[in-house]
C-alpha positions in Angstrom: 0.0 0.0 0.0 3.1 2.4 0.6 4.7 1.6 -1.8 2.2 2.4 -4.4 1.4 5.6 -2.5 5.4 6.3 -2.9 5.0 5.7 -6.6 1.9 7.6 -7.7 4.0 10.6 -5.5 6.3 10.2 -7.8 6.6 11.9 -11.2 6.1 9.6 -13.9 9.7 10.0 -15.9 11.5 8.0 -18.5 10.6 4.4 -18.7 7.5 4.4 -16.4 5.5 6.4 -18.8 2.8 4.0 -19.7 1.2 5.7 -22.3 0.7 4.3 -26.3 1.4 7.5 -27.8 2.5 11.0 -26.1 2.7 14.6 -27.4 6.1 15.8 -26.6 8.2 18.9 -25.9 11.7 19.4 -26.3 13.8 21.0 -23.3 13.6 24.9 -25.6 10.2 24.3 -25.6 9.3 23.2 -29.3 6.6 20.9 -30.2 7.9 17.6 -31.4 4.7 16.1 -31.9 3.0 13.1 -31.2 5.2 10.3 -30.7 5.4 6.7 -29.3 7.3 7.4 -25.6 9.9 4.8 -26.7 11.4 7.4 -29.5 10.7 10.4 -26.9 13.1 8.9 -24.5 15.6 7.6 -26.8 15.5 11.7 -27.7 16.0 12.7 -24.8 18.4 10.1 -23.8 20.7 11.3 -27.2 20.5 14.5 -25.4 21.8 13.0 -22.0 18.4 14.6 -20.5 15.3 12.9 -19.1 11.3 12.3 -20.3 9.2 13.6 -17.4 5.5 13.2 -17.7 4.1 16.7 -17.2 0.0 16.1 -17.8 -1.8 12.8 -17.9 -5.3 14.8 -17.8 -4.2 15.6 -21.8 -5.2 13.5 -24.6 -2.6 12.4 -25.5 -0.5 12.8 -22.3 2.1 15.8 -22.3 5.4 14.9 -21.7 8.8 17.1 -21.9 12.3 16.4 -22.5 14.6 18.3 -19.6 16.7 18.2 -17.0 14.4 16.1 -14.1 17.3 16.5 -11.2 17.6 20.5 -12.5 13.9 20.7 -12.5 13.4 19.0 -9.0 16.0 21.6 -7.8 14.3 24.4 -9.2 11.0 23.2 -7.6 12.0 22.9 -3.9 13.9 26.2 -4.3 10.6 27.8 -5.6 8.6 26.1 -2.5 12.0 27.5 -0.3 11.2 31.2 -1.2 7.5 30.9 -1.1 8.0 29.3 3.1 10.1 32.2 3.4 7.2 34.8 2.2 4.5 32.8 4.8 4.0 35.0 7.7 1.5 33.5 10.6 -0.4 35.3 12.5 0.5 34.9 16.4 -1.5 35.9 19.7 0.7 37.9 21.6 -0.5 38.5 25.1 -0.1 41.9 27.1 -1.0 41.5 30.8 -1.8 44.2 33.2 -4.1 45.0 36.2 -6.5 47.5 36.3 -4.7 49.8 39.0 -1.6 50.1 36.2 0.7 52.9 36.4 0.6 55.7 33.3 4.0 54.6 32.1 3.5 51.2 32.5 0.1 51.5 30.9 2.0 53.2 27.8 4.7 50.5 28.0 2.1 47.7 27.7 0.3 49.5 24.3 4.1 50.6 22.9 4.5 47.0 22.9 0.8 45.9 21.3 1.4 48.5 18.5 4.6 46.6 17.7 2.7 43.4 17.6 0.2 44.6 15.3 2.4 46.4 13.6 4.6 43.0 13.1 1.2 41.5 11.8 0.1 39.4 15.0 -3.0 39.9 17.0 -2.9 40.8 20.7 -4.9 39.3 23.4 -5.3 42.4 26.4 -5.5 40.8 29.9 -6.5 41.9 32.9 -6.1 39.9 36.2 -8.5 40.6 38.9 -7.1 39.5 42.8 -9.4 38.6 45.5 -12.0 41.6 45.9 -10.9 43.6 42.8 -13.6 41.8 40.7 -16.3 44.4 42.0 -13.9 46.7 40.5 -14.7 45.2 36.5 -15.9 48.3 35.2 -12.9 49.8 35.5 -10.9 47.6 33.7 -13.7 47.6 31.1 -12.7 51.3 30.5 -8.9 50.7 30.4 -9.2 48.3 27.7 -11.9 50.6 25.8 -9.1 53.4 26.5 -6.3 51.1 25.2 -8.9 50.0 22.0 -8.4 54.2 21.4 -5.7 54.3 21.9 -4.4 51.4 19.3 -7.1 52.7 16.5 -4.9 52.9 13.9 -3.0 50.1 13.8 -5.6 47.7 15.1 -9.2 47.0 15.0 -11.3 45.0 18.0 -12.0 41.8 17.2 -13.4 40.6 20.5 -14.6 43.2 22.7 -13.6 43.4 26.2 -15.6 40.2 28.3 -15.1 38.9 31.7 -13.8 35.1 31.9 -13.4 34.0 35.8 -10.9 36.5 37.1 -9.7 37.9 33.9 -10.8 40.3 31.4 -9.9 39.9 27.7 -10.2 42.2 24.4 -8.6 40.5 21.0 -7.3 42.6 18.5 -6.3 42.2 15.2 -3.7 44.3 13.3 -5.8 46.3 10.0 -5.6 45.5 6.9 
């Protein structure tokens, strides 16, 4: 069962192209025509290159004389560059208590503008300790304040809600 997984992965190149007649392509890109894949590869192998099956969804099948270790190359550098370019989006946490200092306060939204700047959302905490819960309103309007104050870089995505002894606001960087 593998290994006929492992094979249909696999391009279909040179002798394991099953195919009465193909339509093939030399390595510049002319049309060669259709041909038996017996004289395609015996081209190709003249030209010390290989016969890679490019579509079987064709009628006839498509196949094109190149380079296959060349080609592989240029394939897993292409996917290489395109990991590179990926950029996922991470929850960064800032945490803070509703009695928080004005310079600590800015310290904690210097750093979520980074964040969003940076492309990741933030997740706003707030920890309530023993009795401070009564004090929730309060920490409603700090995050509502910090919401302002990250308006343009950021946009709420979850509003500020209460869950045990925290209080939580997402946001998400803007588009």
């Amino acid at each position: 069962m593998i290994d006929k997984r492992r094979q249909r992965e696999q391009p279909q190149i040179n002798e394991r192209i099953r195919f009465p007649q193909i339509r093939a392509i030399s390595n510049d890109g002319e049309q060669l025509g259709i041909i038996s894949p017996q004289e395609a590869l015996r081209m190709a192998e003249e030209k010390g290159l290989d016969l890679v099956l490019v579509s079987d969804q064709a009628n006839p099948p498509v196949c094109r004389i190149m380079d296959y270790g060349k080609y592989q190359f240029e394939q897993q550098k292409r996917a290489r560059e395109a990991k590179k370019k990926q950029h996922t989006a991470d929850v960064k946490e800032v945490k803070m208590r509703y009695k928080i200092d004005d310079h600590d306060y800015q310290v904690r939204v210097n750093n979520a503008q980074r964040f969003l700047k940076s492309g990741d959302k933030v997740k706003a905490t707030i920890t309530f300790r023993g009795r401070e819960i009564q004090h929730s309103h309060l920490a409603h309007q700090l995050l509502e304040r910090m919401a302002n104050d990250l308006q343009e870089v950021g946009e709420v995505q979850q509003a500020p809600k209460r869950e045990g002894r925290n209080m939580m606001m997402l946001l998400s960087p803007k588009k």
